[in-house]
N, C-alpha and C positions, 0 to 999 in steps of 0.2 A: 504494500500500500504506500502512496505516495500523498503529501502534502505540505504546504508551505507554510513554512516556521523563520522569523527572523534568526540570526545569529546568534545573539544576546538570548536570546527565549529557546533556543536548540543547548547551546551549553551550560545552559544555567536547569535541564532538564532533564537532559540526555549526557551520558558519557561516550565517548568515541570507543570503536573497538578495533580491534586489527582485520575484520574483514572486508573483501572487499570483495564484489558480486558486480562482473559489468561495467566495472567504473564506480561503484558505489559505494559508499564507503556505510557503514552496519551502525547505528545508535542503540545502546539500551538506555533504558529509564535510570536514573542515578536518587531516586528515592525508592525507599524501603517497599512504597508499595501508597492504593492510593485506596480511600471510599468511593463508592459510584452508584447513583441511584439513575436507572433509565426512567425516561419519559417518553408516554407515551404519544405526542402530540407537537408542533411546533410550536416555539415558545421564545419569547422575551423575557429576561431574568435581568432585573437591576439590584444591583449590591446595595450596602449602605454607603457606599464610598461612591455611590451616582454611574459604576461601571457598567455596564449594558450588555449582557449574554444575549445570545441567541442558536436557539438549536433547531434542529430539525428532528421529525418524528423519528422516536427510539435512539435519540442522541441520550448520554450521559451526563449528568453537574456531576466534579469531582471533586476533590478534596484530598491533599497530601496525609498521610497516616500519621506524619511524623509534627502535627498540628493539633494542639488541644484544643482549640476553637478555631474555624475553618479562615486562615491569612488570606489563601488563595483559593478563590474557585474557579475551576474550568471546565469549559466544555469540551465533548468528545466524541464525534459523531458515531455512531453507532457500528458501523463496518470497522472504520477503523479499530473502536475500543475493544470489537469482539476480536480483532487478530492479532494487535498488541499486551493484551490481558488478559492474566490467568485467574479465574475464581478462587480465593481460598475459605473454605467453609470452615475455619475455625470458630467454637462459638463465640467465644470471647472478643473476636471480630464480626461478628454477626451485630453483636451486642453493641460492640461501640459505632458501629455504622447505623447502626437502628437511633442511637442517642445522636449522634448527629445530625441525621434528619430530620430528626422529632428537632432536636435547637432549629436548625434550619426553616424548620417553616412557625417558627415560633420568632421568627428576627424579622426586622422590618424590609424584610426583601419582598419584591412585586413581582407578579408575573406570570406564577408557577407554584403548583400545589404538588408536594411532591409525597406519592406515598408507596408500600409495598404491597 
């Protein structure tokens, strides 16, 4: 899968790795892992801080794991997330992605009802 990410937003995301496929050069993710609730609908999402998401049906809002209240949220279209990301069904991650979302729609963000 292919899509367009600045510099600054690719290395601050992605670590580089040594392969190379075609000319290309391989990124993995350089956090621990992330939250992700899909939606099922297209949606406008503004932060408290006035930023303005926008997803398309079965796109993902995410959330860094390594966040105790959500710094950054992103969006992540739904192909993409499905071939970049692995489920982990631990419960204790179940758990804290479940308290996440419950904050999350509980914070004066507009736009998007987000549930399981």
């Amino acid at each position: 899968s292919r899509f367009i990410m600045d510099q600054e937003n690719l290395f601050s995301t992605y670590k580089q790795t040594t392969i190379v496929d075609k000319h290309e050069i391989k990124f993995t993710p350089n956090q621990p892992g992330i939250y992700a609730a899909r939606v099922t609908h297209d949606f406008t999402f503004t932060l408290p801080n006035g930023k303005i998401l926008n997803g398309t049906r079965n796109s993902y809002i995410c959330k860094n794991t390594n966040e105790d209240f959500p710094v950054e949220v992103f969006v992540v279209d739904g192909q993409i997330f499905n071939k970049l990301y692995n489920r982990i069904p631990q419960m204790d991650t179940v758990r804290n992605a479940n308290q996440f979302f419950n904050q999350l729609n509980n914070q004066p963000y507009s736009g998007v009802n987000i549930s399981f």
